[in-house]
N, C-alpha and C positions, 0 to 999 in steps of 0.2 A: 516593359510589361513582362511578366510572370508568363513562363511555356504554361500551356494546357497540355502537350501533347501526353500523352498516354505511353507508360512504357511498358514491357513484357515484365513478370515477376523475375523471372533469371537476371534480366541487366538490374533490379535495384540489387540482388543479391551478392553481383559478380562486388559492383561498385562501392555497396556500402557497409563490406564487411568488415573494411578496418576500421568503421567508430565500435563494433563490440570487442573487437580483437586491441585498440589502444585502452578502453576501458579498464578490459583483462586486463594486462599487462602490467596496468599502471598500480591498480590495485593489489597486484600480486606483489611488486615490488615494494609500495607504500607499505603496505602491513606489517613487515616485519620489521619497518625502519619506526609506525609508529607504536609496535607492540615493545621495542627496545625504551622509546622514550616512554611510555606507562610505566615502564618496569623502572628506569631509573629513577622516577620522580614519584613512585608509588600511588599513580593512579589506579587502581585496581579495584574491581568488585569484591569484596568478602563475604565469604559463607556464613550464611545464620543456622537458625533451626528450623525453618520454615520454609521464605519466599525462594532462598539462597541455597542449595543442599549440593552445591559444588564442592570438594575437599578442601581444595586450599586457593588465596587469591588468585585470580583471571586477569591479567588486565584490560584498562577501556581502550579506547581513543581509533576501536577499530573502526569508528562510524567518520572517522576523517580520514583514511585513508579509501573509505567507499565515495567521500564525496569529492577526494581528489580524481576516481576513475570515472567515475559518473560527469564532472563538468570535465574533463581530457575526450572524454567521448563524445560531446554536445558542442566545446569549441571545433574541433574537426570537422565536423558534420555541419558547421555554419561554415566552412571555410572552404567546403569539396562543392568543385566545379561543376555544373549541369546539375544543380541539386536546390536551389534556390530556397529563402526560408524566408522569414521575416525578421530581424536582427535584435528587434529591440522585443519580440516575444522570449525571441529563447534567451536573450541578455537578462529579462526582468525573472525568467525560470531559474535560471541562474543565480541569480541574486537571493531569491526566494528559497532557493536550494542552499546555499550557505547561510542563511540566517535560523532555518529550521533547523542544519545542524548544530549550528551553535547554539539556538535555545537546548537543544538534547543534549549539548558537552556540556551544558553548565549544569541540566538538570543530573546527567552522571555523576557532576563533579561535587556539586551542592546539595541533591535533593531538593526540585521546584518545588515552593507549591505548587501546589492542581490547579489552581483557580487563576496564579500569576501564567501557569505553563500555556494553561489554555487561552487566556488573554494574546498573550503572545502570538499562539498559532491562526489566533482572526487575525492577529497584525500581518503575519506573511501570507494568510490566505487574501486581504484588500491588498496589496502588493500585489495579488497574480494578477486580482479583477483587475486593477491601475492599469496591468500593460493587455489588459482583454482576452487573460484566462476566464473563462465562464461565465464571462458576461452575457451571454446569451443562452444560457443552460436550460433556463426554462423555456423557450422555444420547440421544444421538441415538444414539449405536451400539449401546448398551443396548438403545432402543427398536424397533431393526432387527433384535437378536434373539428368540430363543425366550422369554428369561427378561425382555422388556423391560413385562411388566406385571405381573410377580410384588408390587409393591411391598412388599417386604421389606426394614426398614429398613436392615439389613447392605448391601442390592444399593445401596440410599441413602450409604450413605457410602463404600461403593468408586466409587461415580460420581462423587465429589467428591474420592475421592485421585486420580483418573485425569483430573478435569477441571481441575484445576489444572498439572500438566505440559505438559497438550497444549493449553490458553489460552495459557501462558508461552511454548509454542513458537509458535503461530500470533502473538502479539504482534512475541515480538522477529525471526522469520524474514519477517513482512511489512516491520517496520521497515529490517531491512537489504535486503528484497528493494529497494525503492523507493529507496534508497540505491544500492544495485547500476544501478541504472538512470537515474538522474540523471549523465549522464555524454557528453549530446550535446545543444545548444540547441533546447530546447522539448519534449526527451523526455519528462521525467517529468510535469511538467506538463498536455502533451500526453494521454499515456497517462492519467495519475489522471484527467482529464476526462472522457475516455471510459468509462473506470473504474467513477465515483463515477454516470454516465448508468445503468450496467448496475447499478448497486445502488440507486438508485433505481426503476426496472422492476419490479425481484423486488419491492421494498419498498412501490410502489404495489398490486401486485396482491396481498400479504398485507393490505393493511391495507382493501381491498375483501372480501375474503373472512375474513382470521382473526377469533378475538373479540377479543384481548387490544389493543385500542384504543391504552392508552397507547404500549406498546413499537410498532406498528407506528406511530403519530408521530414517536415519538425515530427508527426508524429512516430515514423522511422527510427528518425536520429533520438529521440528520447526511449524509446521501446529497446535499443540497441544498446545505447550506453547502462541502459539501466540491467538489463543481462549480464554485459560484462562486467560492470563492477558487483552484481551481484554473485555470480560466479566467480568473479576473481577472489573474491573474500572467502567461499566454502570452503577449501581445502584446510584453513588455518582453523574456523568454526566446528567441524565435523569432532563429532565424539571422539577422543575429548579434547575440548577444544582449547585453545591456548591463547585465544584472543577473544572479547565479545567486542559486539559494535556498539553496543549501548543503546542510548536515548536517541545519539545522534545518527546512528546507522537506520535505525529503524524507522524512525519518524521522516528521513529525508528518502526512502524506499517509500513509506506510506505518502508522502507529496507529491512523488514523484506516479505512481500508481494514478493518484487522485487529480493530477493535472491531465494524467491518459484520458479517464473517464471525463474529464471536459470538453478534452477535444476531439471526442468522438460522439459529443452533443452537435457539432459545429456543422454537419451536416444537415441537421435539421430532421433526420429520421431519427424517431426514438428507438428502432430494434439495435444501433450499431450503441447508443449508450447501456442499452439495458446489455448487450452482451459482454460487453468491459465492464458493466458491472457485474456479470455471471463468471467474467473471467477474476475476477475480483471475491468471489464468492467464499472461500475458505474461510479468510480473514473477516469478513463482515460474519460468518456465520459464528467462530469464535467469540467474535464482540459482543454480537449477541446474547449467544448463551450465557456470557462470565456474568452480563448485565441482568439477565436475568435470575440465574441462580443467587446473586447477591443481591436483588431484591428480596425474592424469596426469605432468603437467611438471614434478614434486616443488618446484613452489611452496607457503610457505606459502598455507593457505586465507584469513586474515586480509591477505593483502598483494594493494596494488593493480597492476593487470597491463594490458592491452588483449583480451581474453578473450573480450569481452562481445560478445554476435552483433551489437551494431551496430559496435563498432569494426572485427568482422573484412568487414561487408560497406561499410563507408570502404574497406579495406584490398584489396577487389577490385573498387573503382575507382569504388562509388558513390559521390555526394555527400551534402551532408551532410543536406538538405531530403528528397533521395528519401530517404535513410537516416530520417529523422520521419517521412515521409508513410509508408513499409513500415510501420513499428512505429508506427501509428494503425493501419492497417489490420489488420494483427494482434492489436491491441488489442479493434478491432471483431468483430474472429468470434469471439476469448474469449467479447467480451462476447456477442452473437449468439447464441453456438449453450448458452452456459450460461445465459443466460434464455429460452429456448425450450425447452430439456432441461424445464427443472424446471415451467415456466407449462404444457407440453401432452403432458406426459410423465411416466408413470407410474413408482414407483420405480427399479424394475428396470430401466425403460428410460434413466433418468439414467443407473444406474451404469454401464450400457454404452456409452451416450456419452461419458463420463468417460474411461473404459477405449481406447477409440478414437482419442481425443485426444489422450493421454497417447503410444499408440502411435504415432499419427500425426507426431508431435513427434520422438519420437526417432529414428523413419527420416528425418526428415527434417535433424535435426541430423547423423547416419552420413550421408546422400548427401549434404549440403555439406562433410564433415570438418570440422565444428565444432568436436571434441574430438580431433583428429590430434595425435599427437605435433609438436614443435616440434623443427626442426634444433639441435642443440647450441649453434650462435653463435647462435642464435634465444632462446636461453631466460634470460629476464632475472634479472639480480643471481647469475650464475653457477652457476643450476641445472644439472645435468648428469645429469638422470636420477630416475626414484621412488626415494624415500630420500634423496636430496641434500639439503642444508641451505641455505638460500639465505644469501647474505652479508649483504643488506640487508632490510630490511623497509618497508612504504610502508601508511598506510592509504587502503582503496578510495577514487576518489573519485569 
């Protein structure tokens, strides 16, 4: 049987600092061994006129050396003594974790379609359900209301029709959000670092207080591995950078993000997912807007554009370091004020800080004109309006 016992936050810290520290490491090493092979083999991203305004080719394949540090940090962390997990969870994360990167090496290597890419990412997202990622996601709203301890086992299996939809959407909407934002040297990176710190936070102070032992470790061991390979990758990314991670770097950050927020459903209190999802915040607010300005601009939603709040603040004349250093900072008070809400704030009072945020967000997108209409010669591949068709099609990149 599985310890309950409860430990101080200093011994998980003494104990489980070498799964961020072998992540690092690993990653740090892998990079360069796989920014050599892109370069021989001419994997490389090329500059256009548009989506691409790099000088001259990048190469990919850094998104496998982030998931060589990322599963080097998750097997450790299943194999460290007095830590206990559950094997065939973090086995089938695993698993799922290499498949999303490999959907993202091909979409690097080929250009997916959108609609095959997205296919794909329900297939790894029923792969988590399989091994009892988020099988239980909708529980927590259940549990926020009136009938949330009826247990009746009808009430049981409508929580498991409703938490399968809204797993698959938190999966594939984190995968692309993190995609969405890979799109300026040392962004995503950058950002998942800060990220995976803020889901670590929440994840230290359940596993001080909740009983269920094993799941607050795996929540640990993933929040930790996913730091260090995310940090291990920056220093090669940072302007200007010499390697990207691609499809496959970002999408398997975005999975990995999106597996956190499930398993801080797993408690059964909605404030610890809403705040992995505030710690989550940046990325989803980005998705947002690009989604929306390209309604707006009767752009496809699936086609790539310059949209994204950091191209438009390049586009009023900042560089491209202040433009990382803002969106760290931003990153920061997601993560900030969403582990704070939930560690010293009672329900109600998360959702209202949610609620605040949320608003605060959007006035602030309306007083920049984030989502302004675009002049007619302004709107690419010959949009001319909501309802236009666009002539070409491009995926995000």
């Amino acid at each position: 049987m599985l310890s309950l016992v409860s430990r101080p936050a200093g011994e998980f810290l003494r104990e489980l600092w070498p799964v961020a520290l072998v992540s690092f490491l690993v990653v740090l090493v892998a990079t360069p061994i796989c920014r050599a092979v892109a370069r021989k083999y001419r994997i490389v991203d090329r500059p256009d006129d548009f989506l691409k305004p790099h000088k001259q080719p990048i190469p990919y394949m850094g998104g496998v050396a982030i998931f060589a540090g990322w599963a080097a940090g998750i097997l450790l962390g299943m194999k460290m003594e007095g830590y206990p997990v559950r094997p065939f969870v973090l086995g089938g994360i695993l698993v799922a974790g290499l498949l999303i990167m490999l959907v993202g090496l091909l979409d690097d290597l080929r250009n997916m379609p959108p609609r095959l890419k997205l296919v794909l990412n329900i297939g790894v997202g029923l792969l988590l359900l399989w091994v009892g990622v988020g099988r239980d996601s909708f529980h927590v709203f259940v549990r926020a209301s009136v009938i949330g301890e009826s247990g009746d086992p009808t009430l049981q299996w409508l929580e498991l029709m409703f938490s399968v939809p809204l797993s698959l959407f938190i999966i594939v909407g984190a995968c692309n959000a993190t995609n969405l934002i890979d799109g300026m040297d040392g962004m995503c990176s950058g950002v998942l670092g800060i990220i995976s710190l803020g889901f670590f936070v929440l994840a230290l102070h359940l596993a001080v207080y909740a009983p269920d032992q094993a799941l607050s470790n795996e929540r640990l061991v993933l929040a930790l591995a996913m730091l260090g390979a995310a940090v291990g990758f920056l220093p090669y990314n940072l302007n200007p950078a010499s390697i990207f991670m691609g499809d496959a770097g970002s999408m398997l950050l975005g999975l990995n993000a999106a597996v956190m927020i499930l398993l801080f459903a797993d408690p059964g209190i909605i404030r610890w997912m809403l705040g992995a999802i505030m710690v989550f915040g940046l990325p989803i607010a980005d998705m947002m807007l690009t989604l929306l300005r390209r309604w707006r601009n009767a752009q496809p939603l699936m086609m790539g554009d310059r949209s994204h709040f950091y191209d438009q603040l390049v586009d009023r004349g900042y560089s491209v370091r202040q433009v990382v250093a803002i969106s760290y900072g931003l990153a920061f008070g997601f993560a900030a004020i969403g582990c704070g809400a939930v560690i010293f704030l009672r329900t109600r009072y998360v959702i209202l800080v949610c609620m605040g945020v949320v608003i605060a967000t959007m006035l602030a997108v309306w007083k920049f004109r984030m989502v302004a209409l675009l002049p007619p010669d302004e709107r690419p591949y010959g949009a001319v309006g909501h309802g236009a068709v666009a002539t070409e099609q491009r995926s995000h990149c």
